[in-house]
C-alpha positions as CSV (number, residue, x, y, z in Angstrom):
1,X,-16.0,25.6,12.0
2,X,-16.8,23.1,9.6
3,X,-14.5,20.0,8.4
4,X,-15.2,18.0,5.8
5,X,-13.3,14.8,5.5
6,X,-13.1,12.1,3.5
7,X,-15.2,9.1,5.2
8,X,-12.4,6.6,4.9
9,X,-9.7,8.6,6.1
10,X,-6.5,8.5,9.1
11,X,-7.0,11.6,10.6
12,X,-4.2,12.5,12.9
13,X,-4.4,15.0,15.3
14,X,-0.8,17.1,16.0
15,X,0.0,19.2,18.2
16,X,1.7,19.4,21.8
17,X,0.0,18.1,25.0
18,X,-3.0,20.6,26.4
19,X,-3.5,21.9,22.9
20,X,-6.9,20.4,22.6
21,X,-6.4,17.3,20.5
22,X,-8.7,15.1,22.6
23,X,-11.3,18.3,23.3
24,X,-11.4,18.7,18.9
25,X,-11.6,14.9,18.8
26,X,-14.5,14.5,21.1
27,X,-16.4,17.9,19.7
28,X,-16.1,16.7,16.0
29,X,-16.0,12.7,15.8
30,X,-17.7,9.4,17.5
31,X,-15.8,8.4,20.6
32,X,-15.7,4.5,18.5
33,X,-13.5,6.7,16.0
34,X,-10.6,8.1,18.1
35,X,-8.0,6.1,19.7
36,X,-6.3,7.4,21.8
37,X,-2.6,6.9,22.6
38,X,-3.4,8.0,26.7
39,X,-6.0,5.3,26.0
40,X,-3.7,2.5,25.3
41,X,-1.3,3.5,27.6
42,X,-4.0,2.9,30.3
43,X,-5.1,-0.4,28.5
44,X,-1.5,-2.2,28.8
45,X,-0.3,-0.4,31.9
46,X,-3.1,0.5,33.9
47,X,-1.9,4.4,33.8
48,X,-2.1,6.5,31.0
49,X,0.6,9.1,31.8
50,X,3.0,6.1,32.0
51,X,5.6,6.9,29.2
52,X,7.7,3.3,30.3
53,X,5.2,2.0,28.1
54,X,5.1,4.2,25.2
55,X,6.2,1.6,22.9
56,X,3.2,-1.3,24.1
57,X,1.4,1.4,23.7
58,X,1.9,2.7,19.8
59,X,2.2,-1.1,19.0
60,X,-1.3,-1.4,20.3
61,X,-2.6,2.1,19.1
62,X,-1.5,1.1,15.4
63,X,-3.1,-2.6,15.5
64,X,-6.1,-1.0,16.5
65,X,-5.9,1.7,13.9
66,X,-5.1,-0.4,11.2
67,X,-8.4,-2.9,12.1
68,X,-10.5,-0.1,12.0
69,X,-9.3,0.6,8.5
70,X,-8.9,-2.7,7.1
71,X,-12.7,-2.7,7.8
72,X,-13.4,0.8,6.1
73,X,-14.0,2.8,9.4
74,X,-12.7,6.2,9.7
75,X,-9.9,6.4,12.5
76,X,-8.6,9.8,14.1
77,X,-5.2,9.6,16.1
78,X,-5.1,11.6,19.5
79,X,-1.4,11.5,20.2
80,X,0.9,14.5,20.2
81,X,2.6,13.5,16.2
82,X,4.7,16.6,16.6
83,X,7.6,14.7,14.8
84,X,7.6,13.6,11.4
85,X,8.5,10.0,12.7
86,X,6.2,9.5,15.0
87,X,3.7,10.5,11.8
88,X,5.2,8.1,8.9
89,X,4.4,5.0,10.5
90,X,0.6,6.3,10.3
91,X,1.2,8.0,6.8
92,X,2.4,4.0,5.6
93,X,-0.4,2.7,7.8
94,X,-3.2,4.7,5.6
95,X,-1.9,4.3,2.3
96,X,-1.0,0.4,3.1
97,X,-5.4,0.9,3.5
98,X,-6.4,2.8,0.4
99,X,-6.7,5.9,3.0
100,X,-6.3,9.5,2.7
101,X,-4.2,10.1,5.7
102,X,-5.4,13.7,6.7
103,X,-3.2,16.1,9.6
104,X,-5.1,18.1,11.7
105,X,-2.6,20.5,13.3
106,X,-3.5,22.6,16.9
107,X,-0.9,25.1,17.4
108,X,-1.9,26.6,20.3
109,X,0.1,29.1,22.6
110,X,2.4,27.4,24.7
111,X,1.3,29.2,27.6
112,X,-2.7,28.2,27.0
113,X,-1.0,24.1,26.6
114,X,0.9,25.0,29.8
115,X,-2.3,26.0,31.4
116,X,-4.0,23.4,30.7
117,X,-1.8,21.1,31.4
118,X,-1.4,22.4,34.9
119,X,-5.3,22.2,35.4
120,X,-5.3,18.7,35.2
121,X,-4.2,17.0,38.0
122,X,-2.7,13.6,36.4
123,X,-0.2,15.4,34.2
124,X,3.5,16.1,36.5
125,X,5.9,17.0,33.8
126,X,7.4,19.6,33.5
127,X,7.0,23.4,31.5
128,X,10.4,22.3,29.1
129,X,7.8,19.0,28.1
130,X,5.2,21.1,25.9
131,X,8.5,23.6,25.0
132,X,10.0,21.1,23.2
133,X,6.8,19.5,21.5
134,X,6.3,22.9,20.0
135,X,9.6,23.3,19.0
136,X,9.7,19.9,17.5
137,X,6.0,21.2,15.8
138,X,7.4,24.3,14.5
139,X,10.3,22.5,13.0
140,X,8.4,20.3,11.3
141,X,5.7,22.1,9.3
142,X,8.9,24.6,8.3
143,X,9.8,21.1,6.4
């Protein structure tokens, strides 16, 4: 499958934890490109599963996105976005850049996230976690 993306672009990745996001982002951009909200949890807190710092973490994820396009370098977003708040912030961020903010949306099977998610051996949430990122997905596209 081919993309084709503008160069200067926000491209956010959305969908619910173990749908792929960070597997698409490393098949299809430059590791320099994506930042990575797991990423920037493990930069302030040392742990990248530790939601306590969710909001360190955004802060930081944002700064960091919005250097990379103040300076005309194409950014992708690998956090789950499946609410429409979670996505404005990054929707103001690109246009506050001259950037075409671009969604890239895995829905994948809740039992393939659930899976997955159980495969990796840092992730102990539970089952109702991916349930209700889907469901928040699913309400959102319906607008």
């Amino acid at each position: 499958m081919k993309i084709n993306i503008p160069k200067l672009s926000l491209v956010v990745l959305v969908g619910p934890s173990g749908s792929g996001k960070s597997t698409f982002a490393r098949k299809h951009f430059l590791a320099t490109e994506v930042v990575s909200s797991d990423a920037c949890r493990a930069m302030v807190s040392d742990d990248e599963n530790n939601q306590a710092v969710t909001p360190e973490a955004f802060a930081l994820l944002h700064t960091i996105a919005g250097q990379r396009l103040a300076l005309g370098r194409l950014t992708v977003i690998d956090a789950t976005s499946v609410q429409p708040e979670a996505r404005a912030p990054l929707v103001a961020l690109a246009r506050k850049y001259h950037c075409l903010p671009v969604a890239v949306v895995l829905d994948t099977a809740e039992e393939v996230c659930q899976e997955r998610n159980r495969a990796r051996p840092n992730r102990s949430f539970g089952p109702h976690v991916v349930r209700n990122q889907r469901s928040q997905l699913r309400r959102s596209l319906r607008g």
